[in-house]
C-alpha positions as CSV (number, residue, x, y, z in Angstrom):
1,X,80.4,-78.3,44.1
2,X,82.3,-77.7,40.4
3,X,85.4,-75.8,40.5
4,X,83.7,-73.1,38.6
5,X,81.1,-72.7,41.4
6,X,83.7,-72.8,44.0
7,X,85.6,-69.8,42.1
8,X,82.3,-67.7,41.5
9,X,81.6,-68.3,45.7
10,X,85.1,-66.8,46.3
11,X,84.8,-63.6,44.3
12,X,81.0,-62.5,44.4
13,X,81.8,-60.2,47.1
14,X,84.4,-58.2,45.3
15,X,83.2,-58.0,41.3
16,X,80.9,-55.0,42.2
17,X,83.6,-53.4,44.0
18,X,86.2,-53.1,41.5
19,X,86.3,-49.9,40.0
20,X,89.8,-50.6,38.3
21,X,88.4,-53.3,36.6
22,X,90.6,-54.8,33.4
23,X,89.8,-56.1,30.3
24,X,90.1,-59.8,29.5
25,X,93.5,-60.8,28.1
26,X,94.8,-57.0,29.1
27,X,98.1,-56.9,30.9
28,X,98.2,-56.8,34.8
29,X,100.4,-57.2,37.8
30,X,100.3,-60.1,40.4
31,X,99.9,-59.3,44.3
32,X,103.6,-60.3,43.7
33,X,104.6,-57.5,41.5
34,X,104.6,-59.9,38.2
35,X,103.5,-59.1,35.3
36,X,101.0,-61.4,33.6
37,X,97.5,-61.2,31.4
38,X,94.1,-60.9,32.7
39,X,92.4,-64.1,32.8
40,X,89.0,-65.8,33.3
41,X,89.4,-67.4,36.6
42,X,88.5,-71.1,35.3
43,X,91.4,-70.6,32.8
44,X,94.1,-69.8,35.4
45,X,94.8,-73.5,37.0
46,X,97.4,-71.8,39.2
47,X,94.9,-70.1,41.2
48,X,91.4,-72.0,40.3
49,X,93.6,-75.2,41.6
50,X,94.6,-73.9,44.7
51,X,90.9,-72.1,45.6
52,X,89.7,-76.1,45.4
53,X,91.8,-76.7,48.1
54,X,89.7,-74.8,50.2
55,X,93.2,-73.2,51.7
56,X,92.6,-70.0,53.3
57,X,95.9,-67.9,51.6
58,X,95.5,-69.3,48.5
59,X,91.4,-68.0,48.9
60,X,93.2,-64.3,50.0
61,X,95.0,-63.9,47.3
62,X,93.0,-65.0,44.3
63,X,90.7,-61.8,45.9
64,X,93.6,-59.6,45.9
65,X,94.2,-61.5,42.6
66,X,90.9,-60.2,40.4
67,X,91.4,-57.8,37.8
68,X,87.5,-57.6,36.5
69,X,85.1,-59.5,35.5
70,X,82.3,-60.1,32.2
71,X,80.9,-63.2,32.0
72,X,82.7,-64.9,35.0
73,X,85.4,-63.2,37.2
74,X,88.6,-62.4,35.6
75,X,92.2,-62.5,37.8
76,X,95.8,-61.9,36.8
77,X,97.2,-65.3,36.1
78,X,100.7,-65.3,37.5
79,X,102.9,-68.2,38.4
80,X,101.6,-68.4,41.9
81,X,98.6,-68.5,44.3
82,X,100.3,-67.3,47.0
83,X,101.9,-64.2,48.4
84,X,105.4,-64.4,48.2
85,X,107.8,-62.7,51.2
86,X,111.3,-61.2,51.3
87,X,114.1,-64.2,51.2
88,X,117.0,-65.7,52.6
89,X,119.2,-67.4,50.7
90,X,116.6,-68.7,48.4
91,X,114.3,-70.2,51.3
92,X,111.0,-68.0,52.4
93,X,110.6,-67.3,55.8
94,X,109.9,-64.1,58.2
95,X,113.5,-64.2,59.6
96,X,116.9,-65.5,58.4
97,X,116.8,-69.1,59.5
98,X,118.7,-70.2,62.9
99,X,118.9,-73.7,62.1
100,X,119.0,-75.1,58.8
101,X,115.8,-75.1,56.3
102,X,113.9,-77.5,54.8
103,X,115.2,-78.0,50.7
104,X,113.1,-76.9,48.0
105,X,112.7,-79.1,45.6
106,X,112.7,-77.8,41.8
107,X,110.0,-78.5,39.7
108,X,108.7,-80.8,37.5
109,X,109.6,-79.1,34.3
110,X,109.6,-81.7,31.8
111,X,106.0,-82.9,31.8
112,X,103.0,-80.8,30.7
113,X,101.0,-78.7,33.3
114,X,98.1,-80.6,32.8
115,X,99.6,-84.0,33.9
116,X,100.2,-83.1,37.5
117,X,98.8,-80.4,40.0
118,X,100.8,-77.1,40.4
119,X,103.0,-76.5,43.5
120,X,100.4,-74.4,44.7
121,X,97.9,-77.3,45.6
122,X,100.0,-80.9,45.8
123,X,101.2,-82.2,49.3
124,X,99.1,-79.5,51.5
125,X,96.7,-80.8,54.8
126,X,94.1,-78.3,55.8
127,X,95.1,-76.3,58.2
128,X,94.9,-78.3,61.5
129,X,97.2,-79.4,64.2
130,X,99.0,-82.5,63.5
131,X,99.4,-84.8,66.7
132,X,102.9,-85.5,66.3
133,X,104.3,-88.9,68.3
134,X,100.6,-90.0,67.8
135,X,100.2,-93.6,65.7
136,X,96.8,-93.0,65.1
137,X,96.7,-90.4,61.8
138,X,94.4,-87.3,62.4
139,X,91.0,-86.9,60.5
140,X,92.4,-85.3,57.6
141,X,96.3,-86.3,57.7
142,X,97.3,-87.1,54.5
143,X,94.4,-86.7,52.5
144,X,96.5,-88.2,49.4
145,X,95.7,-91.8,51.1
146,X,93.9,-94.6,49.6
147,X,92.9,-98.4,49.6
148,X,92.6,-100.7,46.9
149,X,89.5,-102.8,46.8
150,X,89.6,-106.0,45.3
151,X,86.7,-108.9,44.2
152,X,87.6,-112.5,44.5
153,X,87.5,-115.1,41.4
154,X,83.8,-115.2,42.4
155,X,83.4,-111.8,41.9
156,X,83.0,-111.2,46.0
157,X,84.1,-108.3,47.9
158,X,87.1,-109.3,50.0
159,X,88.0,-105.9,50.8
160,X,90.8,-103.8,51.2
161,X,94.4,-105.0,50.6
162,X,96.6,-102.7,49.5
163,X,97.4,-98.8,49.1
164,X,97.6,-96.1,46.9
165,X,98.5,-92.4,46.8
166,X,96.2,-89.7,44.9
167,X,98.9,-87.9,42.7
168,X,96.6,-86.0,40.7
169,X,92.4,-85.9,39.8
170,X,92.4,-89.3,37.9
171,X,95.5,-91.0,38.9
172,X,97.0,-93.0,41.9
173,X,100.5,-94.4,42.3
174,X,100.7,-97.8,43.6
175,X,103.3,-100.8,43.9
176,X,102.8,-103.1,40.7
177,X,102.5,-106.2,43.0
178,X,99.2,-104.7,43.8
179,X,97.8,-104.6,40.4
180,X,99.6,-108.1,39.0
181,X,98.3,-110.3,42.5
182,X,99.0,-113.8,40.7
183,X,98.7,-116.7,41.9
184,X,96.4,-115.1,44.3
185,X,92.9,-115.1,42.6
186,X,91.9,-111.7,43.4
187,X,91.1,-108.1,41.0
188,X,91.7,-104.8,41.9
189,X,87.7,-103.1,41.8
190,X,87.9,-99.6,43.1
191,X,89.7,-96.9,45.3
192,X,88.7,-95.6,48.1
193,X,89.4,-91.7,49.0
194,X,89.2,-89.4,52.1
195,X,88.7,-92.5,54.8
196,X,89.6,-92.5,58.4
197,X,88.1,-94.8,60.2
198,X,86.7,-98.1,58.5
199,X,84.0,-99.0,60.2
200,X,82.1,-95.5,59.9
201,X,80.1,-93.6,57.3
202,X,80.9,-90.5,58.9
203,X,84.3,-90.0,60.5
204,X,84.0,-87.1,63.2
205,X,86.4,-86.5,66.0
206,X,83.9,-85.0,69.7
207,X,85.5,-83.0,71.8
208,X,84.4,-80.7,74.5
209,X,81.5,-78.1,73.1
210,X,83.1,-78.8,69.4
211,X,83.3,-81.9,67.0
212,X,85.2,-82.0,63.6
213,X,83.9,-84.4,60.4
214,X,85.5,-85.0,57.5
215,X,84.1,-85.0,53.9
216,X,82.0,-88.3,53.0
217,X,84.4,-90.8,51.6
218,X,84.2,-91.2,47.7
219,X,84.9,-94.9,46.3
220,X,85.4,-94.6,42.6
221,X,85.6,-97.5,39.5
222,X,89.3,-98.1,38.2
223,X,89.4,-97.0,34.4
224,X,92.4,-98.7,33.7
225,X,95.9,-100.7,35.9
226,X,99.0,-99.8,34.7
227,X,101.8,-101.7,36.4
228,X,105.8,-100.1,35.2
229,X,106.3,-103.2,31.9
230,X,110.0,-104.1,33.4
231,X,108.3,-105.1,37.3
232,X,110.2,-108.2,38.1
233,X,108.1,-110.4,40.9
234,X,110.9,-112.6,42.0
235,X,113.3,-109.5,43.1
236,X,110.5,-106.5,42.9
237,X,112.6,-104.4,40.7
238,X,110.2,-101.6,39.4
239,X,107.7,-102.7,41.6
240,X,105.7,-99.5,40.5
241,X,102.2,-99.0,38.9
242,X,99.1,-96.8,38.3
243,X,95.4,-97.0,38.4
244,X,93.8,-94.7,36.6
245,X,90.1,-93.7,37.5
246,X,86.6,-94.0,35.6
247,X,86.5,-90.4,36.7
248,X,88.2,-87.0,37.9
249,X,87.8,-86.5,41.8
250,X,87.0,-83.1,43.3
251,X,89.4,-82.0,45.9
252,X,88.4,-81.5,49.1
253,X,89.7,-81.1,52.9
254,X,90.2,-85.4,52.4
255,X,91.0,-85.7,49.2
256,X,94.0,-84.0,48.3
257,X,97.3,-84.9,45.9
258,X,100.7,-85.6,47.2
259,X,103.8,-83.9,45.6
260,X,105.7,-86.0,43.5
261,X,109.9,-85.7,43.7
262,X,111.7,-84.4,40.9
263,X,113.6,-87.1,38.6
264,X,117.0,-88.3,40.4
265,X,116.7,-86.8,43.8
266,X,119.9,-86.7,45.9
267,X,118.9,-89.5,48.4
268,X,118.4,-88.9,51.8
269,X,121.0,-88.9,54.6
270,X,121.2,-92.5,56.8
271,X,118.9,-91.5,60.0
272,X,116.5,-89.3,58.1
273,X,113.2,-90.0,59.6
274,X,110.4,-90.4,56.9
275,X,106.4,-91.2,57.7
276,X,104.6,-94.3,56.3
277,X,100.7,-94.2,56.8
278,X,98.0,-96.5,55.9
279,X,95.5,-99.7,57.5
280,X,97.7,-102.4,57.6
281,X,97.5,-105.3,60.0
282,X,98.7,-104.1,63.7
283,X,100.2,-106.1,66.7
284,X,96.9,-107.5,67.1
285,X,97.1,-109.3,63.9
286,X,94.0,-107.7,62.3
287,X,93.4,-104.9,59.6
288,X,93.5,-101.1,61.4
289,X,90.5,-99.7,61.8
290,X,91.8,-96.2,61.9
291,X,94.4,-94.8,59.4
292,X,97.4,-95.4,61.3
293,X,101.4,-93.6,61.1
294,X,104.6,-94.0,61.9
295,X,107.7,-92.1,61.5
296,X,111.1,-94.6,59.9
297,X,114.7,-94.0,59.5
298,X,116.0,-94.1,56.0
299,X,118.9,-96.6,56.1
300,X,121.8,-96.8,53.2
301,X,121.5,-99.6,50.5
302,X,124.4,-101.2,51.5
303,X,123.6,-101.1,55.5
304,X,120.0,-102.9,54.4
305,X,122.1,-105.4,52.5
306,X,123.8,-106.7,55.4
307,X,120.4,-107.2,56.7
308,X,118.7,-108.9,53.4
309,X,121.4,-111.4,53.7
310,X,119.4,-113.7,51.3
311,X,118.1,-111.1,49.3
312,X,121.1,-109.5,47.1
313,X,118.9,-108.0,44.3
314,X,118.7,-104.5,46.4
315,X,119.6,-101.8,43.9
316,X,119.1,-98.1,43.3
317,X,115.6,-98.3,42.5
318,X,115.1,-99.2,46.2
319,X,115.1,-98.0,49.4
320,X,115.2,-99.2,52.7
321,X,113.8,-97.5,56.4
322,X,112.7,-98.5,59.6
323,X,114.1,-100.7,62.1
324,X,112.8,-99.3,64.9
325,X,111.0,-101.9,67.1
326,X,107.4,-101.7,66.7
327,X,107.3,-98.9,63.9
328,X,106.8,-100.6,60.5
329,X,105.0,-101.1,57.8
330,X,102.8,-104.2,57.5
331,X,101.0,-107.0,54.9
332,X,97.8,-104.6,53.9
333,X,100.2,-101.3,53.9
334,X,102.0,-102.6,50.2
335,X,101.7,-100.0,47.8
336,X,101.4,-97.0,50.3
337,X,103.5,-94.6,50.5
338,X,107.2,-93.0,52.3
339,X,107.1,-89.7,52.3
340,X,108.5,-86.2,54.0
341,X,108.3,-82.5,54.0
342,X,109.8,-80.0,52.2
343,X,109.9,-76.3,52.5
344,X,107.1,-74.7,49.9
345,X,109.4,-71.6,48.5
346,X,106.4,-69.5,47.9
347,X,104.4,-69.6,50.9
348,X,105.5,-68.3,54.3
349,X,106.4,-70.7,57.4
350,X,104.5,-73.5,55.3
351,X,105.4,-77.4,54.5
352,X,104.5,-79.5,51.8
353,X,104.5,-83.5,51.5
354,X,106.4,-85.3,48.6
355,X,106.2,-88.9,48.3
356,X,110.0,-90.4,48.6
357,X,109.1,-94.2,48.0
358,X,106.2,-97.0,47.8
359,X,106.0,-99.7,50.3
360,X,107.5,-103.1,48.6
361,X,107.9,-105.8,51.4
362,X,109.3,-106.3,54.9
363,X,110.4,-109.5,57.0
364,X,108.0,-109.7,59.2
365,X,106.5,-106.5,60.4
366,X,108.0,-104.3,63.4
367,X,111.2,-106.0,64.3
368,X,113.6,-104.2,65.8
369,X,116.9,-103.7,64.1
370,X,115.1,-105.0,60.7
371,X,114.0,-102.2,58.1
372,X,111.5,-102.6,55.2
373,X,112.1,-102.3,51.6
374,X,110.7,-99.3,49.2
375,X,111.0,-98.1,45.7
376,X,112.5,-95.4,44.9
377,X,110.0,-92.6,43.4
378,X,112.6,-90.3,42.1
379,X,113.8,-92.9,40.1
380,X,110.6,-93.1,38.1
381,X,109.3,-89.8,37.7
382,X,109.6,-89.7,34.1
383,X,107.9,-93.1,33.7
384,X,105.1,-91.5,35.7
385,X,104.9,-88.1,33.7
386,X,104.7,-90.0,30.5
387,X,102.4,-92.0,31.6
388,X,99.8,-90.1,32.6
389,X,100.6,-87.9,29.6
390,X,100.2,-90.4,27.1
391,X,97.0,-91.3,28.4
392,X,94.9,-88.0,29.2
């Protein structure tokens, strides 16, 4: 279903109703008391991006949003898609906070809108309950997920051996080991988005008198591999890249973007616990069939380097979590990604996901006392934005 399609669905019921009914390009005020013009729907990406997602508050208040219609419904385009509530000290919530909130992270301001989704639609999971402690990822947990599919010199399938992160329609962020595998003889093919579980062509979880399914999963054609120019092999500095797409990808309950962090994020405190996800090879020594999580301390440059003993190339481009005995990530999880919440400022009581770092390497995988090494997003933001830029 086009985005245009999906916006029409959402406002058929009201655009007889509307006896108030504006004038395109008129001036109008926001559910959130903003002014702002009155717009074709599939011209506001604030609120035509967030409808996609399928989220039932941003759905609310592009209704309360519409402002007329002539050839296809009109709404007035704000800043937002959501409602916003009273707040306290600058965070969002019903009730002045007991315990310390979530940060907000400011936003991507020096990159054009059209590079990167809004705020309004990046980093969101439909609106189910996440098993937390699980290590087995629910059906749609992080629906910014995806594995790299590669061919062989022979031009065979060999599968999947690395991930990715959706970070908007046509682009996913990777590690540039991925893309550049020499001297192993294999090519990166396609992407897959909005898998579960391997082995199925339908991923449904049954339960008692109910049964959830995800979306079908969509494997899509790499356009184009774009690993950072600086990515050193021998000490992964800048072990960053992109693959670009053959073609845009609709958004669905599965396929979703993650946020991005803003350039030179503070980093986090030692002991922050971050979440790695992917289908990397478990305990058993074979490839997950199920999208798999875990949940890693972040541990200080210079703490990792008394563990890297032999490896003294660790610099602020990196990261390091994890050490926790059995937690890790693993050889097939490269290129996936570390990532937390943060508070979304505009939407009540709700969390987004950002993307904090990309899996580099490990020694071994799940030893206790022994972290694994990541680079550093924030660091790289603007080699991201100008990427993408410079090719849409």
């Amino acid at each position: 279903m086009t985005q245009l399609c999906i916006c029409v669905c959402v406002f058929v019921t009201l655009v007889l109703q509307n006896s108030d009914a504006a004038d395109r390009g008129t001036q109008c005020i926001t559910p959130n008391q903003e002014a702002a013009l009155c717009t074709p729907v599939t011209s506001c990406h604030i609120i035509r991006d967030a409808i996609t997602t399928q989220n039932k508050s941003a759905i609310d208040f592009a209704k309360k949003s519409q402002c007329g219609y002539d050839t296809e419904p009109l709404v007035c385009c704000g800043t937002s898609a959501y409602s916003s509530e009273p707040s306290y000290f600058g965070f969002f919530t019903k009730s002045p906070p007991t315990s310390p909130p979530k940060r907000i992270l400011p936003s991507l301001s020096s990159v054009s809108s059209n590079s990167l989704p809004d705020r309004s639609i990046c980093g969101i999971e439909r609106e189910t309950q996440r098993l937390i402690g699980a290590t087995t990822a629910g059906i749609d947990e992080f629906p910014w997920m995806g594995l790299i599919r590669y061919n062989n010199e022979r031009g065979v399938d060999v599968g999947f051996k690395c991930g990715a992160t959706l970070i908007n329609n046509r682009y996913l962020l990777t590690a540039a080991h991925c893309i550049l595998t020499s001297p192993e003889p294999i090519t990166v093919v396609s992407v897959r988005l909005g898998e579960w579980k391997l082995s199925t062509q339908m991923d449904c979880i049954y339960n008692i008198a109910i049964s959830t399914c995800s979306d079908p999963v969509v494997d899509v054609n790499i356009d184009q591999q774009i690993p950072h120019p600086y990515f050193s092999s021998s000490n992964g500095n800048n072990d960053i890249g992109l693959l670009r797409l053959e073609t845009n990808v609709n958004y669905t309950d599965s396929i979703r973007p993650i946020c991005l962090p803003p350039p030179e994020l503070p980093t986090p405190k030692d002991g922050t616990f971050m979440d790695i996800s992917g289908w990397g090879i478990t305990e058993t020594g074979r490839q997950s069939d199920y999208k798999l999580k875990a949940q890693v301390p972040v541990l200080s440059n210079e703490e990792c380097k008394k563990v890297f003993t032999d490896y003294s190339h660790i610099n602020p481009n990196q990261a390091c979590a994890g050490g926790k005995d059995g937690k890790d990530a693993c050889h097939g999880d490269s290129g996936g990604p570390l990532m937390t919440t943060f508070k979304k400022k505009d939407v009540l009581d709700e969390d987004q996901w950002y993307q904090e770092g990309i899996i580099y390497r490990g020694i071994g995988c799940g030893r206790k006392g022994v972290p694994s090494l990541y680079t550093r997003i924030s660091r790289y933001s603007r080699w991201i934005l100008n990427t993408i830029h410079s090719n849409v």
